[in-house]
C-alpha positions in Angstrom: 103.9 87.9 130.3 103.6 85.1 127.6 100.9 85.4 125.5 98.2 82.4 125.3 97.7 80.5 122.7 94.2 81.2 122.6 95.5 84.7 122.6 97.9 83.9 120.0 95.7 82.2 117.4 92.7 85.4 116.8 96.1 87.8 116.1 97.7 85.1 113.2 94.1 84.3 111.5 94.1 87.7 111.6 97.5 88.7 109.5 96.8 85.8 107.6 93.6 86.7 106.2 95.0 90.4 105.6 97.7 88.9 103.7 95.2 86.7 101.6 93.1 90.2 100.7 96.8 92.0 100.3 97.5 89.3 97.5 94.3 88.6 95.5 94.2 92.3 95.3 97.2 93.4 94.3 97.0 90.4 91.6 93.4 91.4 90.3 94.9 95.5 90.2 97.9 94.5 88.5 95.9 93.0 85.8 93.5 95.4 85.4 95.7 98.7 85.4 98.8 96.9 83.8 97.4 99.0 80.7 97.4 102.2 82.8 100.8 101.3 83.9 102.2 100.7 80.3 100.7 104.2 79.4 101.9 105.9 82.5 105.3 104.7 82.0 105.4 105.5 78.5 104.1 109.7 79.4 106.7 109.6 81.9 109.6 108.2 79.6 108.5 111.0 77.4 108.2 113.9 79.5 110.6 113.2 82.0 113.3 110.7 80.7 114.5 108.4 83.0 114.2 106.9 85.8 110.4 105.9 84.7 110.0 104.7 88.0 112.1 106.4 91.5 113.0 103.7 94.5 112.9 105.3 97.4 113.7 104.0 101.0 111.4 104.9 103.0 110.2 103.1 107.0 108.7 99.9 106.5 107.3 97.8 110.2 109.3 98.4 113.0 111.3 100.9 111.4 113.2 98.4 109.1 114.3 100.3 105.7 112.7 98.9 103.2 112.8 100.3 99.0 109.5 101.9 97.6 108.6 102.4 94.2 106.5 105.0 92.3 106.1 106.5 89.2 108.7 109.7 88.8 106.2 112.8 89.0 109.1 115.2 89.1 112.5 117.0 87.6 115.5 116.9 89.1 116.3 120.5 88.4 118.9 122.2 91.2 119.4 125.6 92.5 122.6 127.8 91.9 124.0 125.7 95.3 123.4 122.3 94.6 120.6 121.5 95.8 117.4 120.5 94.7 114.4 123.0 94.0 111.3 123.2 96.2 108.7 120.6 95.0 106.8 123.8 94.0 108.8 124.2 91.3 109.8 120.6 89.9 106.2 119.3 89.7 105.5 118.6 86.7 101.9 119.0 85.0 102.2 115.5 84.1 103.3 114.1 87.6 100.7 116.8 89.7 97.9 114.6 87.5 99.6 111.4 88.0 99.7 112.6 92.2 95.9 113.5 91.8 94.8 110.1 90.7 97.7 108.2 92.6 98.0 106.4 89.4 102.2 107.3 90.4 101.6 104.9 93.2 100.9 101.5 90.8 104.6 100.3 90.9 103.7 99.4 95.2 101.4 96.7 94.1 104.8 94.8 93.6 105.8 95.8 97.1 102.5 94.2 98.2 103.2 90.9 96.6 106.7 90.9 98.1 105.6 91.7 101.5 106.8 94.5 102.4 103.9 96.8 102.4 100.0 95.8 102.7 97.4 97.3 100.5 95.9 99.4 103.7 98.2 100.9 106.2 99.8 104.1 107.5 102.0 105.1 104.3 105.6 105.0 104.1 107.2 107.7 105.2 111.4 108.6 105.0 113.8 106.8 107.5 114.7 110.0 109.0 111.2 110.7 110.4 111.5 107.7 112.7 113.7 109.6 115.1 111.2 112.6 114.7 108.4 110.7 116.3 106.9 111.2 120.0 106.7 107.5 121.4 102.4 107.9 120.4 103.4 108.3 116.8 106.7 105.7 116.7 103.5 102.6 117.1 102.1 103.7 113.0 105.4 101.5 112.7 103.7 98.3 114.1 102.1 97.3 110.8 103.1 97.4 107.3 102.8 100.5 105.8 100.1 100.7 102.8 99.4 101.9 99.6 96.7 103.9 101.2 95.4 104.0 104.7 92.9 105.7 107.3 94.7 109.0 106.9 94.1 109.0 103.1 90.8 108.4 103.3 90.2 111.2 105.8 91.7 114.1 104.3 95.2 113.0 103.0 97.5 115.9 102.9 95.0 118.2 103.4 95.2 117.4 107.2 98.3 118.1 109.2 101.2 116.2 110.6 99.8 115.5 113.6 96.2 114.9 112.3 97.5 112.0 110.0 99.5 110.2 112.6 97.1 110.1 115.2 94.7 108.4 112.5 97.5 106.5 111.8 97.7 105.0 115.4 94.2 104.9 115.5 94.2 102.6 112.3 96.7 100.2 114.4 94.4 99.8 117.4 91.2 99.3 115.1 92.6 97.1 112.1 90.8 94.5 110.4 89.9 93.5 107.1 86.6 94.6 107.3 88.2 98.2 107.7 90.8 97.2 105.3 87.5 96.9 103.0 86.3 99.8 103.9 89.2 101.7 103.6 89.7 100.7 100.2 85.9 101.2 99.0 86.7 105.2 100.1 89.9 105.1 98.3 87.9 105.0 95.1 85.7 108.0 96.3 88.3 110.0 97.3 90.5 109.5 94.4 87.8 110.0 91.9 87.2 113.2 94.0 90.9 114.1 94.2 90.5 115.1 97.7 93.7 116.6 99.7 96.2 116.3 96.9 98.2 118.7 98.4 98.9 121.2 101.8 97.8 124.2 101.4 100.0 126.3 100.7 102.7 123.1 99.7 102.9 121.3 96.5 103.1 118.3 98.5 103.3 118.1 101.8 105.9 119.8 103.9 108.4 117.9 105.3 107.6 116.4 108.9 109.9 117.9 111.9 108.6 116.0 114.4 106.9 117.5 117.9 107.2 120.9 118.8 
């Protein structure tokens, strides 16, 4: 069925006033933490050599690849095989205190401004998850993903895969930009707090195998 226009008009005043708070706050944070940034860049260039800053491609809306940025927090140190060490063991002190005040996460304000994330939403996760989720979990794809989001703020990665894609959906049913606000306002509390840096047991998070 074709929607309304009356129907039609409450959804668009909607995304446009989310992309006005997206904007004006990615502008006002880039100028207050561009000294943050400089500093950040400069510890990372130091400690970890280059890249300074790691684009990753990750699921943007409707499962359309786009290219994340972030602060490097980790070695690229490989096994006897090849491969790349557990997370565990190329986390650097430098990068686990960037993770713990998501100060790694400043470089996404430019994805903001381009459009392809929001400042709140279900965060970015890796294109190969996309065929990993039940057909609940594949709608955290109908918005933009954020810098942070309803998960973060309710436990990050201390809760489980499930957990934070069920808040995830929840956030798409309930979004605003008074919860946008919100969202953000707890952001600060729970970053100041460090709260669910990491899985227990994980320096991260483990990696996300879908339903089983």
């Amino acid at each position: 069925m074709r929607e309304t226009r009356e129907a039609r008009e409450p959804r668009l005043v909607g995304r446009a006033a989310k992309r006005t708070v997206d904007v004006a706050g990615a502008v006002l944070s880039l100028i207050v933490f561009s000294p943050f940034a400089g500093f950040v860049a400069a510890a990372v260039r130091l400690r970890l050599g280059r890249p300074v800053v790691l684009r990753q491609e990750r699921a943007g809306r409707g499962g359309v690849a786009i290219v994340v940025p972030k602060f490097r927090t980790m070695t690229d140190e490989r096994g006897s095989d090849g491969e790349l060490l557990p997370d565990a063991d190329r986390l650097t002190p430098l990068g686990s205190r960037l993770r713990s005040l998501s100060l790694d996460e400043l470089p996404q304000l430019w994805s903001v401004l381009k459009g392809d994330m929001s400042l709140v939403g279900p965060r970015p996760l890796p294109m190969k998850y996309v065929e990993r989720y039940s057909a609940e979990q594949r709608r955290r794809l109908d918005v933009k993903p954020g810098i942070t989001g309803w998960a973060q703020v309710s436990g990050r990665n201390a809760l489980s895969w499930p957990e934070k894609l069920a808040l995830d959906v929840w956030y798409v049913d309930n979004a605003s930009v008074w919860l946008d606000i919100r969202i953000l306002a707890r952001t600060v509390m729970s970053v100041v707090r460090r709260d669910g840096v990491s899985a227990d047991g994980h320096a991260t998070m483990p990696e996300f195998m879908g339903e089983t």
